[in-house]
N, C-alpha and C positions, 0 to 999 in steps of 0.2 A: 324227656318223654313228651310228645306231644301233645294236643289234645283231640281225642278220640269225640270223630264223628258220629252225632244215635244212629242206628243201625237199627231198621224193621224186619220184620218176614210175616207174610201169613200163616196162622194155625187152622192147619184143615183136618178136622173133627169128622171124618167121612163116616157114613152107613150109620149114623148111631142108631137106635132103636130101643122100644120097651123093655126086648130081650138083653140087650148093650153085647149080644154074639156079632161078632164080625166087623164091630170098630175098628178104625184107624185113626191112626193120628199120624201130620206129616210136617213140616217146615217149609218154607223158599227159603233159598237164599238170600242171605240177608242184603237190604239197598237200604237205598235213602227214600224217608217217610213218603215224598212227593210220588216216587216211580211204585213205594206198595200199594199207595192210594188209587195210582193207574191202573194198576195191576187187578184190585181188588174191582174196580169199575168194568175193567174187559170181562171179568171172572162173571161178573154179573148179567150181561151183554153174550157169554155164551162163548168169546171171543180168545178164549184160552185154553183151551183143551191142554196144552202141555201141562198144564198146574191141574186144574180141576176142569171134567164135563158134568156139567148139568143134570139134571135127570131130566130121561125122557118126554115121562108124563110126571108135572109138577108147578111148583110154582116158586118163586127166589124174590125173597122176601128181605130189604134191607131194613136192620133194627138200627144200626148209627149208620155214620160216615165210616165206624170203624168193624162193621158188622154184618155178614150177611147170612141167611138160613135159607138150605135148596132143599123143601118138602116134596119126596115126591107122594105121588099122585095115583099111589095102584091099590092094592086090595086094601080093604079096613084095616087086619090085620097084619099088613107086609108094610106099613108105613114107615118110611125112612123118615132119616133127616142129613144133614151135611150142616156142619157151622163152619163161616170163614170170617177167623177175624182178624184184622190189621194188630200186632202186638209190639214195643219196642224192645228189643235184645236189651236185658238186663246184665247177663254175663253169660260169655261164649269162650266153651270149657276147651272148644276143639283142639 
């Protein structure tokens, strides 16, 4: 048996809200730490739509290297949020 290389993906916590109606939750594909870091950087930059778009009106706020939150920006109460965070594959059941 070889030895198994870590293995990332991003966790995207999409639409959460006060209500918690209409969450998602999603994965990437799992890569290596360096390309989910890229990843997670384009993500931020607007530059990724295939994984996650931005909200419209809002503002993308990084808490780590390993962390980003996309608030948007519309009525007081219709306020979103979206969490994206870099995690490493602990065990992959697939």
């Amino acid at each position: 048996m070889g030895i198994m290389t870590a293995q990332f993906t991003l966790v995207i916590e999409a639409n959460l809200a006060a209500t918690a109606y209409g969450a998602s939750i999603s994965t990437t594909e799992p890569v290596a730490e360096s390309d989910a870091l890229e990843l997670l950087d384009r993500i931020a930059r607007g530059e990724a739509p295939e994984v996650y778009s931005l909200y419209k009106r809002g503002v993308t706020v990084r808490v780590s290297e390993r962390q980003l939150i996309d608030i948007s920006r519309g009525r007081a109460t219709s306020t979103r949020q979206t969490r994206i965070t870099l995690a490493e594959i602990a065990s992959d059941r697939r």
